[in-house]
VMD Tcl script that builds the backbone (N, CA, C; Angstrom):
set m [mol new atoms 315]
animate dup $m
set s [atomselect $m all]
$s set {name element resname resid chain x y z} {
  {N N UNK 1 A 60.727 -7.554 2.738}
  {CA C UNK 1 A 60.077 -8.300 1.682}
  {C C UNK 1 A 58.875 -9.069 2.216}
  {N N UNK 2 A 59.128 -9.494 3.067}
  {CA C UNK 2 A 58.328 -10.102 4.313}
  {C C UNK 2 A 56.610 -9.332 4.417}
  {N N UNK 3 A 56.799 -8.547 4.674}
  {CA C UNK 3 A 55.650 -7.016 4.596}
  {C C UNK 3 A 55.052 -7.352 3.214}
  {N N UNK 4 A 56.182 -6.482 2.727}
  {CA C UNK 4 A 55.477 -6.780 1.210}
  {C C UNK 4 A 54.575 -7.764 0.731}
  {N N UNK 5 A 54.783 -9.029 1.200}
  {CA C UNK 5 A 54.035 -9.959 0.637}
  {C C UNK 5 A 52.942 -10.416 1.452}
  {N N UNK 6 A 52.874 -9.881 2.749}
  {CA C UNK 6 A 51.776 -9.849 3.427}
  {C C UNK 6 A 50.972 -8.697 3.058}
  {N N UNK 7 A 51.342 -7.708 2.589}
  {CA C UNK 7 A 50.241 -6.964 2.769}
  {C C UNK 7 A 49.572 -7.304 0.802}
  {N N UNK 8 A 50.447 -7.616 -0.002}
  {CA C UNK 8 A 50.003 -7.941 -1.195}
  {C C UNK 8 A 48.885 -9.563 -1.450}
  {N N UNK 9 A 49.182 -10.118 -0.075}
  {CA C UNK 9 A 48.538 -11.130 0.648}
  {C C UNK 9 A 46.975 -10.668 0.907}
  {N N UNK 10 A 46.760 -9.973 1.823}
  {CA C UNK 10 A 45.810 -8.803 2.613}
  {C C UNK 10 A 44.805 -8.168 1.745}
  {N N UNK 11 A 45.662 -7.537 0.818}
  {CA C UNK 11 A 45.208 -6.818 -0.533}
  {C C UNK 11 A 44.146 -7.790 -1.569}
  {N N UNK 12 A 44.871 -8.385 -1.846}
  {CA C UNK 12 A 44.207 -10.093 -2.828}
  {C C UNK 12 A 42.931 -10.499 -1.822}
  {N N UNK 13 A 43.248 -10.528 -0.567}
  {CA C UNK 13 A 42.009 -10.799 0.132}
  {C C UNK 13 A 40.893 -9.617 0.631}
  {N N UNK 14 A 40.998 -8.398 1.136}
  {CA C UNK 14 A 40.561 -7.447 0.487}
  {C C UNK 14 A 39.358 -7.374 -0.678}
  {N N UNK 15 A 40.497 -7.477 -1.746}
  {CA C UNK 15 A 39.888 -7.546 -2.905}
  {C C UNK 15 A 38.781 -9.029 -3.054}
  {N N UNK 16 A 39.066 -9.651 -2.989}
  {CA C UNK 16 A 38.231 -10.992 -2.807}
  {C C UNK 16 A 37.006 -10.711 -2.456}
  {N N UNK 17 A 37.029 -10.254 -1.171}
  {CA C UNK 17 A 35.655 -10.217 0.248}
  {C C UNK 17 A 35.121 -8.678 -0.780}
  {N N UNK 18 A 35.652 -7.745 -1.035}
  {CA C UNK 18 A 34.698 -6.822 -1.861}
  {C C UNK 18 A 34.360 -7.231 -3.198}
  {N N UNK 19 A 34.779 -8.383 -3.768}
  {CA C UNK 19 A 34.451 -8.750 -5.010}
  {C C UNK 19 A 32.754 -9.212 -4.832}
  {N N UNK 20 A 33.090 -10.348 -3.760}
  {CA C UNK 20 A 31.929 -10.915 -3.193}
  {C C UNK 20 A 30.516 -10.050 -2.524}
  {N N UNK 21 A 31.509 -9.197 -1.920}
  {CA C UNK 21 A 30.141 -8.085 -1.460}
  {C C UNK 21 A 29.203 -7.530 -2.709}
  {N N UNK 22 A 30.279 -7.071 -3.761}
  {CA C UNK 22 A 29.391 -6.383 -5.030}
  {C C UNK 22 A 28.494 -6.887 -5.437}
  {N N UNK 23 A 29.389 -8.358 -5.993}
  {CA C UNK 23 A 28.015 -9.540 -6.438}
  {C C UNK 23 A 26.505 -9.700 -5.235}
  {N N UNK 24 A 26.704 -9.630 -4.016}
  {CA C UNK 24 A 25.788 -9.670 -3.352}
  {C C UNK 24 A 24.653 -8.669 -3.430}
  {N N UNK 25 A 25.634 -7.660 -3.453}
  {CA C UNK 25 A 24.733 -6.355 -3.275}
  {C C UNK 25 A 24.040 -6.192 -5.113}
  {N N UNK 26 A 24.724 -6.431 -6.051}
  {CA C UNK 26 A 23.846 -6.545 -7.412}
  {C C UNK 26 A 22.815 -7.601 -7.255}
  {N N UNK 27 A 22.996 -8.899 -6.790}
  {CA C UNK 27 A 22.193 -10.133 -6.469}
  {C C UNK 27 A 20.681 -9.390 -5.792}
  {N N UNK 28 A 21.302 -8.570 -4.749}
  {CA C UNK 28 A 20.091 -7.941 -3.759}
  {C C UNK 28 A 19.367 -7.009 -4.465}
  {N N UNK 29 A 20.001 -6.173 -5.148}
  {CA C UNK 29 A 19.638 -4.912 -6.388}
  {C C UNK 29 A 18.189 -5.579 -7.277}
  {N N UNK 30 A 19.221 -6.505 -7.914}
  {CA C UNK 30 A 18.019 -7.224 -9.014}
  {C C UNK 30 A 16.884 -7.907 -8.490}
  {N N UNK 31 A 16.856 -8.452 -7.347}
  {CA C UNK 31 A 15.808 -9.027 -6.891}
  {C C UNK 31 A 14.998 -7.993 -5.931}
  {N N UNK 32 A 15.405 -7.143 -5.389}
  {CA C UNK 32 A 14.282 -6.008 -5.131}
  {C C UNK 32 A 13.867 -5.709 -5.994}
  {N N UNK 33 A 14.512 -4.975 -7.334}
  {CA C UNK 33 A 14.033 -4.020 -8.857}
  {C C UNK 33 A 12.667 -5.542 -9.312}
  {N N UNK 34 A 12.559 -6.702 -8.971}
  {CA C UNK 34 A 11.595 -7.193 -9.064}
  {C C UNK 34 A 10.429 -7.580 -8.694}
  {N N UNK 35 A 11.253 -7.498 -7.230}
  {CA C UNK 35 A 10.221 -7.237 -6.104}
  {C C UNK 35 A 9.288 -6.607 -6.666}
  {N N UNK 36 A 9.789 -5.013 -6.499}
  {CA C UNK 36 A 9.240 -3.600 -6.853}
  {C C UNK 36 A 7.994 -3.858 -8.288}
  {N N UNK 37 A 8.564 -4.220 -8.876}
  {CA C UNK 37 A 7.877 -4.931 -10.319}
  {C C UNK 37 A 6.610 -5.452 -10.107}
  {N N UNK 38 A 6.738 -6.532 -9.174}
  {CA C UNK 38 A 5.605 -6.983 -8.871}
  {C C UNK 38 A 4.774 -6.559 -8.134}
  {N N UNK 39 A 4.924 -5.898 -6.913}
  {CA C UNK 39 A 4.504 -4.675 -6.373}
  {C C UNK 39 A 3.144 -3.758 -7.145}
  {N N UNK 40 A 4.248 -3.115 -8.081}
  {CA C UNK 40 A 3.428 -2.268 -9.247}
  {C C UNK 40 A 2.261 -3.052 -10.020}
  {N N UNK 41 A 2.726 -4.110 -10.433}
  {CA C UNK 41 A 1.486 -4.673 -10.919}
  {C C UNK 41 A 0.929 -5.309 -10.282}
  {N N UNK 42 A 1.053 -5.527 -9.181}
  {CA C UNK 42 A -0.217 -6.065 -7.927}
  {C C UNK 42 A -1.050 -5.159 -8.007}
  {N N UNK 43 A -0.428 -3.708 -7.639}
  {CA C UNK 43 A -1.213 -3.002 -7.475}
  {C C UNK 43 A -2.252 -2.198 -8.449}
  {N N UNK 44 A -1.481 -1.943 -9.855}
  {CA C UNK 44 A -2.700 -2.398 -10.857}
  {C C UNK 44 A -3.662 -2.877 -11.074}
  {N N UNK 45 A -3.152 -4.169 -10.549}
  {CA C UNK 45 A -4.403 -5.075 -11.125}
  {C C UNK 45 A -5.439 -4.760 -9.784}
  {N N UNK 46 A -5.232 -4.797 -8.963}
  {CA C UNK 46 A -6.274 -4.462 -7.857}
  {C C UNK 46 A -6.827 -2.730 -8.261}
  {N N UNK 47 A -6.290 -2.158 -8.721}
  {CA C UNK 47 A -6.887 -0.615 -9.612}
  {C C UNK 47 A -7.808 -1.405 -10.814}
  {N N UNK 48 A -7.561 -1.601 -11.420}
  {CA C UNK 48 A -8.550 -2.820 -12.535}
  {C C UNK 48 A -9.948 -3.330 -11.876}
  {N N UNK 49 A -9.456 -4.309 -10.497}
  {CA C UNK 49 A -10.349 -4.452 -9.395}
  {C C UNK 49 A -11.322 -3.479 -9.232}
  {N N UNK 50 A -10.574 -2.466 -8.675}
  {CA C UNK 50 A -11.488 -1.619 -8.031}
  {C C UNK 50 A -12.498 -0.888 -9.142}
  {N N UNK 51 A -12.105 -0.587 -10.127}
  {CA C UNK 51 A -12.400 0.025 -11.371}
  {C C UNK 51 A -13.714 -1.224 -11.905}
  {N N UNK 52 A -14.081 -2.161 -12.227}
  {CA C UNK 52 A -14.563 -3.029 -12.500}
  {C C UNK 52 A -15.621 -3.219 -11.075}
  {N N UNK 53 A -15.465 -2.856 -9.887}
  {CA C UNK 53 A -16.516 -3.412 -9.060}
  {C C UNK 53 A -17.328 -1.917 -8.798}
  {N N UNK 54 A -16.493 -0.629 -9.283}
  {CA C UNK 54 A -17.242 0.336 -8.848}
  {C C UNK 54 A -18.216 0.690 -10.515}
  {N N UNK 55 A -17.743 -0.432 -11.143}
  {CA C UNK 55 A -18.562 0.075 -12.455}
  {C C UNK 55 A -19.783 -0.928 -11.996}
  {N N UNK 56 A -19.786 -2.086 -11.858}
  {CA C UNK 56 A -20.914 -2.907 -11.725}
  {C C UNK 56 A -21.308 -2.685 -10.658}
  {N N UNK 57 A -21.198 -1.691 -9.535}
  {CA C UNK 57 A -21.816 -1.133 -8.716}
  {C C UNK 57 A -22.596 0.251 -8.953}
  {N N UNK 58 A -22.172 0.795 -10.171}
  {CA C UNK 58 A -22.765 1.741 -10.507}
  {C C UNK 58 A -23.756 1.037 -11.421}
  {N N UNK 59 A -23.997 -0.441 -11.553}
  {CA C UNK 59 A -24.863 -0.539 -13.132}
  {C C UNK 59 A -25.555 -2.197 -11.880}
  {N N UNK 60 A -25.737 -1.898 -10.260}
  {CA C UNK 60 A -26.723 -2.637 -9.154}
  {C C UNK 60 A -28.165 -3.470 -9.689}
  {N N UNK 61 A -28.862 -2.435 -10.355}
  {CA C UNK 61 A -30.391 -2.433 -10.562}
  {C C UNK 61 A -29.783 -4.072 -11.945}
  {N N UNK 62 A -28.950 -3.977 -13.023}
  {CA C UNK 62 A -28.327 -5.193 -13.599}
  {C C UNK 62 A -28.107 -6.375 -13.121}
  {N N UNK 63 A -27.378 -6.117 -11.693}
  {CA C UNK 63 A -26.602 -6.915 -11.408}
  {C C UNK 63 A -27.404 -7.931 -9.973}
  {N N UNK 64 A -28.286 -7.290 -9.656}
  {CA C UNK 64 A -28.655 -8.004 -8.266}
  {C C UNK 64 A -29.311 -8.492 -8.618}
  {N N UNK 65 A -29.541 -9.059 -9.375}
  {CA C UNK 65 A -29.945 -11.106 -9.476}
  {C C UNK 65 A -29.491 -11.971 -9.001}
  {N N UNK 66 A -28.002 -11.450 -9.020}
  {CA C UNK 66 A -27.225 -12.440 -8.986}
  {C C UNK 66 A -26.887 -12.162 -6.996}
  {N N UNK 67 A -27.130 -13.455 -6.493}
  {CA C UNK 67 A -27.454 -13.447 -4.572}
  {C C UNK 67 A -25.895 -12.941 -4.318}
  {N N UNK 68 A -24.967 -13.306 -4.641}
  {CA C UNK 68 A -23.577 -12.947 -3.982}
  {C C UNK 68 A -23.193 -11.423 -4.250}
  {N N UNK 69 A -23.457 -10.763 -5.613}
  {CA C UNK 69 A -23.543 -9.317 -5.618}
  {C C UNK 69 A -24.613 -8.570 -4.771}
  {N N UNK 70 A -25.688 -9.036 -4.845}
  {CA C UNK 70 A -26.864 -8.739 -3.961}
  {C C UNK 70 A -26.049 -8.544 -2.704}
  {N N UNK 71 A -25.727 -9.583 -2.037}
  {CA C UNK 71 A -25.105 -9.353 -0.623}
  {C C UNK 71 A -24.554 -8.509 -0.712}
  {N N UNK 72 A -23.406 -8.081 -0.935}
  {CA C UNK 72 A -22.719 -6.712 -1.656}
  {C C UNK 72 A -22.971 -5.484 -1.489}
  {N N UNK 73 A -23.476 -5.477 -2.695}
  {CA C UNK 73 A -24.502 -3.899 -2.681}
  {C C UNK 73 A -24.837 -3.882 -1.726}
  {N N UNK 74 A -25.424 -4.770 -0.702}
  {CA C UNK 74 A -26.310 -4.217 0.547}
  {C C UNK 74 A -25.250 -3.992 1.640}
  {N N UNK 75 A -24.291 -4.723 1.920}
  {CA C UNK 75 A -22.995 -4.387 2.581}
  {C C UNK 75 A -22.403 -2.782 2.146}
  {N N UNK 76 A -22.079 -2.910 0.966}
  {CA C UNK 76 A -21.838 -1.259 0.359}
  {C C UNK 76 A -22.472 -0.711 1.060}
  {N N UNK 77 A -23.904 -0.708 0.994}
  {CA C UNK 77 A -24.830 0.386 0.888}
  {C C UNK 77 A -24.732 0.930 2.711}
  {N N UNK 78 A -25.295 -0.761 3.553}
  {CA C UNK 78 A -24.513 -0.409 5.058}
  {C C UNK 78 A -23.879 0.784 5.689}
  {N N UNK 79 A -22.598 0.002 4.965}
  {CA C UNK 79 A -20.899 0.865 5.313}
  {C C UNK 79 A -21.148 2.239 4.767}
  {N N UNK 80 A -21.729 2.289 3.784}
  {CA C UNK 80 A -21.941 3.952 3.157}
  {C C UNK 80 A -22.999 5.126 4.169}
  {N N UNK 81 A -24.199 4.192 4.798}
  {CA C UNK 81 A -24.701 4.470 5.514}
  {C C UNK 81 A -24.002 4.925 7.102}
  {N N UNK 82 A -23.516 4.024 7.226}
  {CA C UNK 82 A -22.553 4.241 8.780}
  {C C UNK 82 A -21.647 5.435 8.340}
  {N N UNK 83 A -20.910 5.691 7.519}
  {CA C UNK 83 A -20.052 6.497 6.983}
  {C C UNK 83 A -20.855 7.703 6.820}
  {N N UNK 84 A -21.890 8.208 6.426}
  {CA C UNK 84 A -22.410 9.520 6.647}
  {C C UNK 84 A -23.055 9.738 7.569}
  {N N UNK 85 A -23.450 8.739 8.951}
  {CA C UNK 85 A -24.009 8.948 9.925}
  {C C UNK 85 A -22.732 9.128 10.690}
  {N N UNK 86 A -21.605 9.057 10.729}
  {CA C UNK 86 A -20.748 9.326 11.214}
  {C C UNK 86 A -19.953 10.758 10.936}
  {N N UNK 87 A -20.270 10.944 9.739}
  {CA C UNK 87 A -19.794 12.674 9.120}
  {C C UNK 87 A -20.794 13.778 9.507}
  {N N UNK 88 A -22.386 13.039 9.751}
  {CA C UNK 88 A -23.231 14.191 10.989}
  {C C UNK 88 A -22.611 14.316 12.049}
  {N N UNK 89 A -22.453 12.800 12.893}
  {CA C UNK 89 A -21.710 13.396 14.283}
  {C C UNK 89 A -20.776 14.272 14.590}
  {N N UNK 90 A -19.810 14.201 13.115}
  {CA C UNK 90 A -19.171 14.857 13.198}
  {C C UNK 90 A -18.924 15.819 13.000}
  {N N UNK 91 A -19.539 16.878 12.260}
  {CA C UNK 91 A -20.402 18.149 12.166}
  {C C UNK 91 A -20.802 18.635 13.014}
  {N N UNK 92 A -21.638 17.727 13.933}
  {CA C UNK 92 A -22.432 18.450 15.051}
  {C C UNK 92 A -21.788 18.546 16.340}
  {N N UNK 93 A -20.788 17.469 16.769}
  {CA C UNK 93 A -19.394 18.004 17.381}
  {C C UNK 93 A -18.660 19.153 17.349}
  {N N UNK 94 A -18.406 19.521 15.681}
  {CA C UNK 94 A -17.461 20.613 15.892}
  {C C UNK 94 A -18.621 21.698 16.126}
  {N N UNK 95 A -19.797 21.292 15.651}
  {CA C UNK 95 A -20.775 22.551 15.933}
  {C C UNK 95 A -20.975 22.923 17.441}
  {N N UNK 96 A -20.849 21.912 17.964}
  {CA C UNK 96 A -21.103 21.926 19.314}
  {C C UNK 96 A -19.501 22.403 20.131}
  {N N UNK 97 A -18.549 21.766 19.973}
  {CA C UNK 97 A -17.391 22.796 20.489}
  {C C UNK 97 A -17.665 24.023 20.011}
  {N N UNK 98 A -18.050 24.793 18.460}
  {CA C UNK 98 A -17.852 25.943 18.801}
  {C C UNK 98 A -18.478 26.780 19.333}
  {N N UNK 99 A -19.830 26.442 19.956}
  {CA C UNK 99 A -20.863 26.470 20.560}
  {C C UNK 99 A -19.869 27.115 22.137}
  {N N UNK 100 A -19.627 25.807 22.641}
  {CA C UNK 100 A -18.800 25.902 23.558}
  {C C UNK 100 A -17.524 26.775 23.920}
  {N N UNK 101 A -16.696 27.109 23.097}
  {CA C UNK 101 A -15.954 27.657 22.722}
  {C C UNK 101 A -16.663 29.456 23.301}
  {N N UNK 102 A -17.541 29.553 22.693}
  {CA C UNK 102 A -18.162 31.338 22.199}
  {C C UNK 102 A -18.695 31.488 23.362}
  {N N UNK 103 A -19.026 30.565 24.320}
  {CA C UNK 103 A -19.849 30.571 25.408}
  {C C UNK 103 A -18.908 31.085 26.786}
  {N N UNK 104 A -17.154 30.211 26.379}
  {CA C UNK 104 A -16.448 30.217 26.999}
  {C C UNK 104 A -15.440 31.971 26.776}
  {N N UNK 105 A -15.921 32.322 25.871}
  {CA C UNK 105 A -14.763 33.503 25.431}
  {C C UNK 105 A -15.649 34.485 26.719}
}
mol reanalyze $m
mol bondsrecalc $m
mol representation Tube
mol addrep $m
């Protein structure tokens, strides 16, 4: 009888410590699923962002009056610059390995 009531003891506790786990793990559930939530619409709204600066970047010749867009555009324009002087090099690299390459066969 002794047994018995230890392990119906055991059991009750058992049950207890997984009662508690569930609630935790739903606790953890719902507050990621919001996490996640916010997440998504962070990232929206920075799509909105981006959507809105590549329109008033497409509509420059409007907008550069104004000195802080001015800076801008010319930063854009920069980085856009470095960015296709960098897609020659890199052209003329692979042109040049295969150069190398045909020389080597």
């Amino acid at each position: 009888m002794e047994t018995k009531q230890m392990l119906n003891k055991v059991k009750g506790e058992i049950s207890g410590v997984l009662s508690k786990v569930a609630g935790k793990a739903e606790y953890v559930a719902k507050i990621s699923k919001l996490k996640l939530e916010i997440a998504t619409r962070k990232s929206a709204i920075n799509s909105c962002y981006q959507e809105i600066g590549e329109y008033i970047f497409s509509k420059k010749d409007e907008f550069s009056k104004d000195s802080f867009l001015a800076d801008m555009f010319k930063e854009i324009e920069d980085i856009n610059k470095k960015n296709e002087i960098a897609k020659t090099t890199i052209e003329e690299l692979k042109l040049s390995a295969k150069k190398r390459s045909k020389k080597e066969e």
